[in-house]
Structures are given as C-alpha cells and as structure tokens.
C-alpha positions as CSV (number, residue, x, y, z in Angstrom):
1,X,-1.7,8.4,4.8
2,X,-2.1,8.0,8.5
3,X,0.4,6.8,10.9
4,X,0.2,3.3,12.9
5,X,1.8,1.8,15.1
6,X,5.8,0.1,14.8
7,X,6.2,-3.4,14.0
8,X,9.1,-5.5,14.3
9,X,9.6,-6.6,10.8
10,X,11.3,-4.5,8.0
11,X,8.9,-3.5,5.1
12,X,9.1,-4.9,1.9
13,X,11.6,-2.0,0.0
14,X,10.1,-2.9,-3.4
15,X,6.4,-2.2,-1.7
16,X,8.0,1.1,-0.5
17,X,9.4,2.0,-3.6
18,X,6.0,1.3,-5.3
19,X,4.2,3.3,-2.8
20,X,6.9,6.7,-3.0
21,X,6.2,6.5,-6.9
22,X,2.6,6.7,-6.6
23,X,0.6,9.8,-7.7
24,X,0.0,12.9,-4.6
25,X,-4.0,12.0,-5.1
26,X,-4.0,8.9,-4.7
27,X,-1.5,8.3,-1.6
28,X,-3.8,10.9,-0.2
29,X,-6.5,8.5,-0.3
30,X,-4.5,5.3,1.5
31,X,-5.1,4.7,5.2
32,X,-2.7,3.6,7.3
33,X,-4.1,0.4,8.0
34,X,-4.0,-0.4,3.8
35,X,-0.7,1.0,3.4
36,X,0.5,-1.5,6.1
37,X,-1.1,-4.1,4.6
38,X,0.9,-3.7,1.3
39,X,3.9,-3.1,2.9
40,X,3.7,-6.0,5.1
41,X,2.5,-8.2,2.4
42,X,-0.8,-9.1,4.1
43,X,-3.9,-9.1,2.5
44,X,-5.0,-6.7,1.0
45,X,-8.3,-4.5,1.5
46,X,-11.0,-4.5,-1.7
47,X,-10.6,-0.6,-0.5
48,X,-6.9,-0.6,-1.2
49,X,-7.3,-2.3,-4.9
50,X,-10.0,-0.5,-5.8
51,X,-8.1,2.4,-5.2
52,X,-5.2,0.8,-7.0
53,X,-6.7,-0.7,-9.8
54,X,-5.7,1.2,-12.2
55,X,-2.0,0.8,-11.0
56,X,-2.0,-3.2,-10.7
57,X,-1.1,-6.1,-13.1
58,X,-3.0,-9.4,-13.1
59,X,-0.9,-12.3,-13.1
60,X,-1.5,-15.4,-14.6
C-alpha cells in the first residue's frame, strides 16, 4: 500500500481491523489513495471493490 499524506481525523478502527486481516496479495494490490478512502469512510473506488469483491457483503 502506498503512503499518503496525515489527516486530522482518527481512522475508523473497525476499517483497520478489516484491512490488517486481509490476505498479503491482495493488500499488495491497494493504493493509498483506496485504502484511505475506506478508512476514512469516503467513497469508495470501483478499483477498490472490485478488488474486494470477493471480501464484501451486500446489504439490504
């Protein structure tokens, strides 16, 4: 994952837990800029969920 900049906020510690748990290939594969984005709970990327698909649960 590459680095980015500090922000003022806190991450989400769930988000982070979910990120740590992750498989090696496929943190790998997240940029900085996507792993923010799920950390900060902004929107997120088509690139991120597509690499996440198979880790993600629809709601209803």
């Amino acid at each position: 994952m590459e680095k980015v900049g500090p922000r003022k906020q806190k991450p989400d510690p769930e988000r982070m837990a979910i990120l740590r748990s992750l498989p090696l290939e496929i943190k790998e594969q997240i940029t900085g800029e996507e792993a923010q984005a799920f950390l900060y709970k902004e929107e997120l990327p088509d690139s991120l969920l597509e690499k996440l698909k198979d880790y993600l649960v629809e709601e209803k």
